[in-house]
C-alpha positions in Angstrom: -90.0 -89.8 24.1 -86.3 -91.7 24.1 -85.3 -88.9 21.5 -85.9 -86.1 24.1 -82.8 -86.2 26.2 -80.6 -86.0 22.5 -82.2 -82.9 21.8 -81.8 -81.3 25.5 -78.4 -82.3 24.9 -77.5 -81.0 21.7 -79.7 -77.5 22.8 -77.4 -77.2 25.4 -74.0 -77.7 23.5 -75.3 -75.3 21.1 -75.9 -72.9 23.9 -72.7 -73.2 25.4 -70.8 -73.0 22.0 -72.7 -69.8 21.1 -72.4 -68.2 24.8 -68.3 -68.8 24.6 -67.9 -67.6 21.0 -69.7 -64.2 22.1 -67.3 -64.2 25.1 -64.2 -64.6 23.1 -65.7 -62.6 20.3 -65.8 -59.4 23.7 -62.3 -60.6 24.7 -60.9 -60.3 20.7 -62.7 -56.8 20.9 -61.1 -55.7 24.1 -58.0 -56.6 22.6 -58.2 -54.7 19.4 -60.0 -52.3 21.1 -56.5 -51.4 24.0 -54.5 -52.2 20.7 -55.8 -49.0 18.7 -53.7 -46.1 19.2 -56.5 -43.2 19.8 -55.1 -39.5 19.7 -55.4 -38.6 23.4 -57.1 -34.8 24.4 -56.4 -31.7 22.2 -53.2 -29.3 22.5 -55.7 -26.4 23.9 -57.8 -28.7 26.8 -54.3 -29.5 28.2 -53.1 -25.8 28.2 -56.2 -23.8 27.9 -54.2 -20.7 27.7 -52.6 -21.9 24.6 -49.2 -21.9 26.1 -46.9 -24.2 28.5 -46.5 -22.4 31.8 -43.5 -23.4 33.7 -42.2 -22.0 37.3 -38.9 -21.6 37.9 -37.3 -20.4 40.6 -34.2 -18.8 38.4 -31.6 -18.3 41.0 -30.0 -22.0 41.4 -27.1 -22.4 38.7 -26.6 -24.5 36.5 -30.8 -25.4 36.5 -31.9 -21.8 36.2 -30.3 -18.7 35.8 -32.1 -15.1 35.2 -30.0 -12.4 33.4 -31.3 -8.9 32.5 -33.5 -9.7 29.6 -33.3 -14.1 29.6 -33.3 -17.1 31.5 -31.2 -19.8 30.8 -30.0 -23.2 32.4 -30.8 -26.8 32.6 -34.1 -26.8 33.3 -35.3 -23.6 30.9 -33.6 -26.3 28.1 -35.9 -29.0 29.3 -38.9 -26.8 28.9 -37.6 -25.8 25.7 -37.5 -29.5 24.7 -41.1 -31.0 26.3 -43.0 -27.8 24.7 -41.1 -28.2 21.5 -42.0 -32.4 22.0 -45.6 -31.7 22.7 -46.4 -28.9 20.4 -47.2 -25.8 22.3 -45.5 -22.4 22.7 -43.9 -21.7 26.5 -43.4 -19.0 28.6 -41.2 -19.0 31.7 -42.5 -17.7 35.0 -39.5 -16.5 37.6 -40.3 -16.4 41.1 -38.9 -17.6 44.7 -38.8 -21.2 45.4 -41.4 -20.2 48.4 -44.0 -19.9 45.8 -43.7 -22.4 43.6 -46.2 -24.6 44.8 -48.4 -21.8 45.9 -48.2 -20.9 41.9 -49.6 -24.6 41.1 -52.7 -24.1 43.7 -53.5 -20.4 42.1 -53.3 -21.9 38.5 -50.5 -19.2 37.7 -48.0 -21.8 35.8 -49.4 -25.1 34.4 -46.0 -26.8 36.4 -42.9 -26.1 37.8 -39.5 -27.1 36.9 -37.6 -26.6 39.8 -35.1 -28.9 41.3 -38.1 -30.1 43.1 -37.8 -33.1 45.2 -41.1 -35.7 45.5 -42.3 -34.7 48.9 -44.9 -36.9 49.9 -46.7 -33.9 51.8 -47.5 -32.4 48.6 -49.6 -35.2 46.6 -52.7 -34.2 47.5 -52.0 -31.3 45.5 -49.5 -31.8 43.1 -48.5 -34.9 40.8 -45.1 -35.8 39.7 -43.5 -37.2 36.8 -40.6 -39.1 36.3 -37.8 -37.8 37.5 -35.2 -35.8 35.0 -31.8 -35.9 36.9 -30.8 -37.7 40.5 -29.0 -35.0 42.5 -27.8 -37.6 45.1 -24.2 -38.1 46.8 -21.8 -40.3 44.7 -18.7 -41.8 45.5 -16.0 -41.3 43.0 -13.3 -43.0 43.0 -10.5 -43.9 40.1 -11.9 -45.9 37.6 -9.8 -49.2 38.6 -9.9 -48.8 42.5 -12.0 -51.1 44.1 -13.9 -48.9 46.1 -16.9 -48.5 44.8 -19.4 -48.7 47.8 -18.9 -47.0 50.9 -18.8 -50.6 52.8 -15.3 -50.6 50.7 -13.5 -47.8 52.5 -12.1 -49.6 55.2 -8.6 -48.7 55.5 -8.5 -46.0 52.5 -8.8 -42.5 53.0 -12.0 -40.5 52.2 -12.7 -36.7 51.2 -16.0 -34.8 51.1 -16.9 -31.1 52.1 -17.0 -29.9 55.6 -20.3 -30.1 57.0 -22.1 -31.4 54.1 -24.4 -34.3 53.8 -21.4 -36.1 53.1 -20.1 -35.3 56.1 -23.1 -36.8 57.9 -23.0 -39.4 56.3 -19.2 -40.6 56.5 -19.5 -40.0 60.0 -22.7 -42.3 59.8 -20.3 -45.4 57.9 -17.9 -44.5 60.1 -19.5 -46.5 62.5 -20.8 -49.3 60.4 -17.4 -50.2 59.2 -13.8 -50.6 59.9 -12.5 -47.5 60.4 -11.2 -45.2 57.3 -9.7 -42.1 57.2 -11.5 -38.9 56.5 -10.3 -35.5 54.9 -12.7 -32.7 54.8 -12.3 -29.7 52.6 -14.2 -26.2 52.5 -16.2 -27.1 49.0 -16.6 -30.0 47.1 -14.8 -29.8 44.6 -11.4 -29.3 46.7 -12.4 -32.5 47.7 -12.4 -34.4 43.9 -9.0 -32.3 43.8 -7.9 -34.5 47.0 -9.0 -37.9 44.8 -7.7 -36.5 41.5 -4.0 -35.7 42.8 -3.8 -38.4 44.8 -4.4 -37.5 48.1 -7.6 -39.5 48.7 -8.6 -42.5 47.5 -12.4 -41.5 47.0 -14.5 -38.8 47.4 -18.4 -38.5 48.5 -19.8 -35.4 46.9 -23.5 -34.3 45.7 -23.9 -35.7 41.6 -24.2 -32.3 40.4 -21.0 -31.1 41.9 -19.3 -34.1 40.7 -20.3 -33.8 37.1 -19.2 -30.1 37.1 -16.2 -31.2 38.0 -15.7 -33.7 35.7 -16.8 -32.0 32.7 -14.2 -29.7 33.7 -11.6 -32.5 33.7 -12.7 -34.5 30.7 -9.2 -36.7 30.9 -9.8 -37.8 34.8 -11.0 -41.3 34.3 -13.3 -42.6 37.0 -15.9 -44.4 38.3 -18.9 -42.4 39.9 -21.8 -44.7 42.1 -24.8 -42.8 44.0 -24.4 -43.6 47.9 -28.0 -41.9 48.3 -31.0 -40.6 45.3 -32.4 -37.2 45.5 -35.1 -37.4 42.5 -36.0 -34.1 40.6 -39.1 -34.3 39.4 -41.8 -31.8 37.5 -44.8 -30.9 39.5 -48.4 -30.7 38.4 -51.8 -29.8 39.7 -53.4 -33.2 40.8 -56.5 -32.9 38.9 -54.3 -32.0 35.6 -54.4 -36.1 34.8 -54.2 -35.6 30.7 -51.7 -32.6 31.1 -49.3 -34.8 33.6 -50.0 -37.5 31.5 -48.8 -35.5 28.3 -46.0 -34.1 29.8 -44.5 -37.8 31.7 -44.8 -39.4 27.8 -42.9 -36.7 26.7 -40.3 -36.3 29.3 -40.1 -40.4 28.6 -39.6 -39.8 25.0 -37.0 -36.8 25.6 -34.7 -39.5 27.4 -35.7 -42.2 25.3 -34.2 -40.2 22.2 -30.9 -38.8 24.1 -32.6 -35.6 24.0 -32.2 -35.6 27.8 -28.9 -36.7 28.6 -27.8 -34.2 25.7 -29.3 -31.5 28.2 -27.6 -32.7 31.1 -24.5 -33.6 29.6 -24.0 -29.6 28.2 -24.8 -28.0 31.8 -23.5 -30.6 33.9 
């Protein structure tokens, strides 16, 4: 009778030992299990009509642009590069930016490609992916002058086109700050001329404007900071999850390889 709570004791370390190697044994599994790369859904279930459909609205140089008998621009090179990247043919779909999202809903285009912004009104019906470019104001300035932010304008002289953003929005620091002076021009890039020849110290312009400019003045060294972010993004039909998932590991991969800012870099 003595020997009876030894063998209670020893059943129950046994039980314990055995219950925790299963456990870790499931969490090993788990592991392995998340650790296996597993090929996700077939080419054909993410574009059943076995081709990328992209909407564009091709009227908005340098991101799309419709001739007689082609489209090209920024964005018809990006979906060159994710259907190339994924593996499927594409076809182009032109149409007025009214529509775009409309086209989504009808399941006319499998996305669109559009300079489309994330509007929060939309995601119940569309999903986005990472954005590909931010078309938000920057400040440029020469590359060693210490403005950089607009908090740094105090006292120095700043250009921007009339009635723009920009112009909101120096009026806005305008009255956060000491006072600066302000030059506006009819376009923007009169206003990088006022920076460039001296007549400015910076300039607050939208980031596509400013890298036309630039890439039009290769030997103008400066620095360019974003005062504000306007995301563009790629739209998808919410209950798309594989395709949007296909398409944001491609459009990651794109940038990760350079393939991106090779895209922007030859239209902007």
């Amino acid at each position: 009778m003595a020997a009876r709570p030894w063998r209670l004791a020893i059943i129950s370390l046994i039980f314990a030992l055995t219950v925790w190697i299963w456990a870790l044994a499931g969490i090993l599994f788990l592991i392995r299990w998340n650790a296996v790369e597993r090929p996700g859904p077939p080419v054909r279930e993410l574009f059943p009509y076995g081709e990328m459909r992209i909407g564009v609205d091709a009227s908005n140089p340098p991101f799309a642009v419709a001739t007689a008998d082609d489209l090209f621009g920024l964005e018809i090179d990006l979906g060159h590069a994710l259907a190339e990247e994924i593996g499927v043919p594409v076809r182009f779909i032109n149409m007025g930016y009214d529509g775009l999202y409309d086209s989504i809903r009808a399941d006319q285009v499998d996305m669109v490609i559009s300079t489309l912004t994330m509007d929060p009104l939309r995601t119940n019906d569309v999903r986005y992916t990472q954005p590909y470019f931010d078309a938000g104001m920057v400040l440029v300035s020469p590359l060693n002058s210490p403005i950089t932010a607009m908090s740094d304008l105090s006292g120095h002289t700043l250009s921007y086109e009339f009635g723009s953003d920009a112009d909101s929005a120096a009026r806005l620091w305008l009255r956060r700050i000491q006072a600066f002076e302000t030059q506006p021009y009819e376009l923007p890039e009169y206003a990088l001329d006022a920076v460039r020849l001296g007549h400015a110290d910076a300039a607050l312009v939208d980031a596509p404007s400013a890298r036309l400019y630039l890439r039009d003045h290769r030997n103008w060294l400066v620095q360019m900071n974003y005062v504000t972010s306007v995301p563009y993004a790629i739209a998808l039909r919410i209950n798309r999850w594989n395709t949007w998932e296909r398409v944001s590991l491609a459009l990651q991969a794109l940038s990760d390889n350079g393939t991106l800012e090779s895209i922007l870099k030859k239209w902007l």
